[in-house]
N, C-alpha and C positions, 0 to 999 in steps of 0.2 A: 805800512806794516800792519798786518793782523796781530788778533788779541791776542791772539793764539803763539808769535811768535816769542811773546817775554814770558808766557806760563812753561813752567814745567813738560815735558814729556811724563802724561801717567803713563804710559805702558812701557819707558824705558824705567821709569821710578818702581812700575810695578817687575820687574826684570830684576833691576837692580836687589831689591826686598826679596826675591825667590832665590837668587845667588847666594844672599845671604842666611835665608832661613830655610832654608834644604840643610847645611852642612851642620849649624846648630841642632834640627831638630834630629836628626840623623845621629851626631855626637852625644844629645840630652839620649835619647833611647840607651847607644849602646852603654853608655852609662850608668842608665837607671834601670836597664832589664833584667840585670844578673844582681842589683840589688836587693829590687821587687821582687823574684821570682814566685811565684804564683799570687801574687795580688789580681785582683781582675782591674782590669782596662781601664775605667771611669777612677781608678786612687790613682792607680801608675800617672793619669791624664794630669788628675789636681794636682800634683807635684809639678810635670814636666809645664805644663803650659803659664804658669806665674813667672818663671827660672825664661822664656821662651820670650812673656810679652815685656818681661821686665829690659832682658837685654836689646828687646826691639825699640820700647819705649826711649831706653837711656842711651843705648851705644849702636845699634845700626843705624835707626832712622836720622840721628844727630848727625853722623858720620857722614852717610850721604847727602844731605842738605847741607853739607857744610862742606866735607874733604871731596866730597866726587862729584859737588853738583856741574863741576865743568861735561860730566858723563849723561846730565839728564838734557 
């Protein structure tokens, strides 16, 4: 058996994390655009991306290493 067979799939791992951070950053925007309205870009960002890495940090990545790693 290769080494390769008990590591992880990154680019199903990396798949998995784009399923999930498409719908979030897309949901953060519409969210935060009609809050923001005319702030420019780089404030809108410092808000949305803490709210982004924190859910990635604490509930997707956990999620998929734990509930969906039969998918990796």
């Amino acid at each position: 058996m290769s080494a390769n067979a008990s590591q992880p799939s990154r680019i199903r791992f990396a798949l998995l994390i784009f399923l999930f951070v498409y719908p979030l950053v897309t949901i953060g925007l519409l969210i935060l655009m009609p809050l923001t309205q005319g702030w420019p870009l780089p404030l809108r960002t410092l808000i949305l991306v803490p709210v982004i890495v924190a859910s990635m940090v604490w509930g997707v990545i956990p999620l998929i290493q734990t509930r969906l790693r039969h998918l990796l």
